[in-house]
C-alpha positions as semicolon CSV with decimal commas, in nm:
position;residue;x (nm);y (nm);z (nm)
1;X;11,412;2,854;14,925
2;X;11,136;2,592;14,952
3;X;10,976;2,676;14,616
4;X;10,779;2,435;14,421
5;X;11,066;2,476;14,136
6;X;11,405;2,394;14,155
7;X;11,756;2,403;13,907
8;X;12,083;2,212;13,936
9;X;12,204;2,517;13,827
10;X;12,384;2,733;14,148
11;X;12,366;3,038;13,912
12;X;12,185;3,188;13,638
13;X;12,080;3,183;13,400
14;X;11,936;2,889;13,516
15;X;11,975;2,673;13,139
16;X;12,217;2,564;12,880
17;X;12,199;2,870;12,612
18;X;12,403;2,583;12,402
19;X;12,190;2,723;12,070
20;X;12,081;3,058;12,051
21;X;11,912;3,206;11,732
22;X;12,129;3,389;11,521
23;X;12,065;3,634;11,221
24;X;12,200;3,564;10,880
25;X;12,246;3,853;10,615
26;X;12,172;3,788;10,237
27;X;12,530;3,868;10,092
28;X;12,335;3,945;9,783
29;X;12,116;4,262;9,935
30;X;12,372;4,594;9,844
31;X;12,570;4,682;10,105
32;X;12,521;4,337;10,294
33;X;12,792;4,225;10,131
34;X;13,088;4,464;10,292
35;X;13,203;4,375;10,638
36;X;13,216;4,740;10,752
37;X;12,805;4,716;10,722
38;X;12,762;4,385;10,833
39;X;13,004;4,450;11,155
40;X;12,854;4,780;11,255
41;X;12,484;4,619;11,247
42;X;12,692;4,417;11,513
43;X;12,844;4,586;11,730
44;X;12,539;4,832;11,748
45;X;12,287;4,574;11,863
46;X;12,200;4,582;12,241
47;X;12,238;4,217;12,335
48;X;12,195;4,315;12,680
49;X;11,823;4,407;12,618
50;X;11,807;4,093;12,426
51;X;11,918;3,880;12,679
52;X;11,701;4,045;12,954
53;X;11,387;4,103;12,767
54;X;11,385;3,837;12,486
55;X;11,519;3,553;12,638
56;X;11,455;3,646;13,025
57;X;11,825;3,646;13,076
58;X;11,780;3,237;13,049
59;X;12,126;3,337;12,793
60;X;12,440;3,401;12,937
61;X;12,557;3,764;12,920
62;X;12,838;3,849;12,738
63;X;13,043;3,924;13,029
64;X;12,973;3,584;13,144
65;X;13,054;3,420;12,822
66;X;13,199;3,598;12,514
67;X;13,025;3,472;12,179
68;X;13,203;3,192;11,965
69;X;13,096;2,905;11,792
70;X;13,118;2,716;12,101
71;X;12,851;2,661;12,345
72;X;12,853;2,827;12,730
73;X;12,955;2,466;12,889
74;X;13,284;2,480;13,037
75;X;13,425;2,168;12,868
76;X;13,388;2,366;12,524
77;X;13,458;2,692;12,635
78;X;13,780;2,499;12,725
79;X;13,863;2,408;12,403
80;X;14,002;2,704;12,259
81;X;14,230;3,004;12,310
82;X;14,011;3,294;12,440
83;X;14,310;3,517;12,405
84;X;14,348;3,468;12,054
85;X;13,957;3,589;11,927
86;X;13,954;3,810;12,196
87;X;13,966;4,069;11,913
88;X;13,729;3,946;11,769
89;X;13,452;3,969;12,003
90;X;13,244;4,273;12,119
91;X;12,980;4,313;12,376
92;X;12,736;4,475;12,166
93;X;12,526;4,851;12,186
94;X;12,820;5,057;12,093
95;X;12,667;5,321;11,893
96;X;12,971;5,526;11,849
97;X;13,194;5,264;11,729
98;X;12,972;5,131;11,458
99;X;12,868;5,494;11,330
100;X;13,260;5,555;11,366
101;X;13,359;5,235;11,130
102;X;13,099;5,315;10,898
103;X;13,263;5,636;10,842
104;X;13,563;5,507;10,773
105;X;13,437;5,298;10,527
106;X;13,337;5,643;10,386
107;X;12,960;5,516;10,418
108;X;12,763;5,801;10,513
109;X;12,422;5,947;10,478
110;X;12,515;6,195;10,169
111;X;12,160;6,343;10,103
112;X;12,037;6,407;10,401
113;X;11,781;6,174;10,490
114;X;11,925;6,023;10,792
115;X;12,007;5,693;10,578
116;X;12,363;5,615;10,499
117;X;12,370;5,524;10,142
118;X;12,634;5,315;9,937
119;X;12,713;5,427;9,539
120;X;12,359;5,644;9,596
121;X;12,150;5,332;9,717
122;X;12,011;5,381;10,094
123;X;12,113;5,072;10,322
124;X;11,763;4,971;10,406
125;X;11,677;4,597;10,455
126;X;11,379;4,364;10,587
127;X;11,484;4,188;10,849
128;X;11,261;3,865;10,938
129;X;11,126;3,569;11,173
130;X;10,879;3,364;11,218
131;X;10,524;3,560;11,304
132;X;10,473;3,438;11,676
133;X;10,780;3,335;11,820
134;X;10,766;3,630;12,025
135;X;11,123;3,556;12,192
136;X;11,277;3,633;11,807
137;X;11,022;3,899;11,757
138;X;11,162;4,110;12,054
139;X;11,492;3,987;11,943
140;X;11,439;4,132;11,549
141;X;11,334;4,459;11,695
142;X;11,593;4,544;11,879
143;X;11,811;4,456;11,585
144;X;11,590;4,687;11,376
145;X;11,639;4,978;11,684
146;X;12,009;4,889;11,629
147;X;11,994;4,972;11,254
148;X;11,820;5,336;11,354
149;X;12,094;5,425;11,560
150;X;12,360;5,386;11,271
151;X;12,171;5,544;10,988
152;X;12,042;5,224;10,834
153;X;11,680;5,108;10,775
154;X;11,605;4,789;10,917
155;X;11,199;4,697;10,902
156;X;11,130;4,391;11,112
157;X;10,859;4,167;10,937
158;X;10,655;3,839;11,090
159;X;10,587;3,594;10,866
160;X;10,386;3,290;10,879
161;X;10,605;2,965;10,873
162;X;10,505;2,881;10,490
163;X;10,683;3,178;10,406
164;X;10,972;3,209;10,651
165;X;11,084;2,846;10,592
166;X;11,129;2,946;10,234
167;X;11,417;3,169;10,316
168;X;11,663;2,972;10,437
169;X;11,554;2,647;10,248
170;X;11,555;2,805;9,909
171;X;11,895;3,009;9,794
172;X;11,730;3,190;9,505
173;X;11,517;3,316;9,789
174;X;11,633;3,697;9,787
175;X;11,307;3,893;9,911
176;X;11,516;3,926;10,255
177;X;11,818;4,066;10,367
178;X;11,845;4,006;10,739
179;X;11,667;3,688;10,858
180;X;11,714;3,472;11,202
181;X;11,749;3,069;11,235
């Protein structure tokens, strides 16, 4: 278009998204450690708004790529069976299916309070990244919007490094439950 900037790219997003942050639970925070809670944070977050406002949709969507372990390129997407995880996978902001597998798990909000609880404890976690890496910032938030839509408490916090670092480096490090590297 005779732009000062150009890609190699024909399509967007105009990058390799070949390592995107992801967040990590602390299996030792209650309720953390059962799948039904972990999967419903999952499958409630709104990776679209992620994508788009986050990481200025320089991520492939999910339509474009479903989420593995391997990277967008099409030499590793080649290397497995797409039909086999296909079950697996899930394109994210489904509200109704997370609040519908939490109750099946029989986790439910039993006082009141708009929390669900499990044995009486509310599921309410700190979820964290680094203070000014705005791109995970936007990305923690929406996880913590996520959390509000299922009946769990999810505070975002920010960090300096000298703290952050400490939570992944240190496994006796258990003042977080949701952080992302």
């Amino acid at each position: 278009d005779g732009l000062p900037i150009s890609t190699y790219l024909p399509d967007a997003p105009y990058g390799i998204g070949a390592s995107l942050p992801t967040a990590f639970y602390n299996l030792n925070s209650p309720g953390l450690d059962q799948v039904a809670v972990r999967k419903a944070i999952a499958i409630a977050v709104d990776y679209p708004t992620i994508i788009a406002n986050a990481m200025t949709n320089q991520s492939a969507t999910f339509d474009q790529v479903p989420r593995s372990l391997m990277n967008p390129t099409p030499g590793e997407q080649a290397m497995y069976d797409h039909d086999a995880v296909a079950d697996l996978q899930w394109a994210g902001n489904d509200i109704e299916g997370a609040n519908a597998l939490l109750d099946e798990a029989g986790i439910v909000d039993t006082d009141g309070d708009g929390i669900r609880e499990i044995d009486g404890q509310n599921l309410s976690y700190r979820a964290l990244c680094p203070n000014g890496w705005s791109d995970w910032q936007a990305a923690i938030e929406i996880v913590a919007a996520a959390g509000e839509n299922i009946g769990i408490d999810i505070t975002s916090e920010f960090p300096e490094w000298g703290v952050y670092q400490t939570v992944f480096t240190d496994a006796a490090v258990n003042d977080y439950d949701i952080f992302m590297v």
